[in-house]
N, C-alpha and C positions, 0 to 999 in steps of 0.2 A: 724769122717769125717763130714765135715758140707759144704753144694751147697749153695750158698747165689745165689740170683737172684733179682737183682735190679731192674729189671723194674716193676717185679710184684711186690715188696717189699717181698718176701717171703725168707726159709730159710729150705732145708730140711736136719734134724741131723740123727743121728746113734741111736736107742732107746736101742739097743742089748748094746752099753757101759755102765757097771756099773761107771766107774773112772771118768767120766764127769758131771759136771753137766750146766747148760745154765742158762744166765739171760739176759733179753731185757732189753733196756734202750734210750729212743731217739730212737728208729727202729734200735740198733744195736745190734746186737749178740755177747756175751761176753760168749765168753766158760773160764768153771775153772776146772781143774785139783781136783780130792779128792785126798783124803790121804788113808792110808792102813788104818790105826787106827787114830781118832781126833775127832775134831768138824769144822763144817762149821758154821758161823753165817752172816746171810744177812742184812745187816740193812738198813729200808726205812727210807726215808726220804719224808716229802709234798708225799705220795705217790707211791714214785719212788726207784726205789732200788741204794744206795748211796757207800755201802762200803761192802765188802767180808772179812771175819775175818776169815784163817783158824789158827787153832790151831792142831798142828801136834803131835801126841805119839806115843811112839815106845814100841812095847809089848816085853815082856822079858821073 
């Protein structure tokens, strides 16, 4: 669950969800979805965070 509030520019999330994770970019709130089992990778750029790499596995 995420309240965005534009006037103040603020943004208040859910801390209790494990499955989510957050990244700002430009003042906006980009929510991503984790996996059960994988890898997340973030890659900055100048900076700023540019690209979301999940790579998803399935345990067996």
């Amino acid at each position: 669950m995420v309240n965005l509030n534009t006037e103040k520019i603020t943004a208040k999330i859910e801390l209790m969800n494990n499955k989510k994770m957050y990244a700002v970019k430009d003042g906006e709130l980009i929510e991503h979805a984790l996996p059960d089992y994988g890898e997340v990778v973030v890659t900055i750029i100048s900076g700023k965070a540019a690209f979301i790499d999940t790579k998803i596995k399935r345990k067996i």
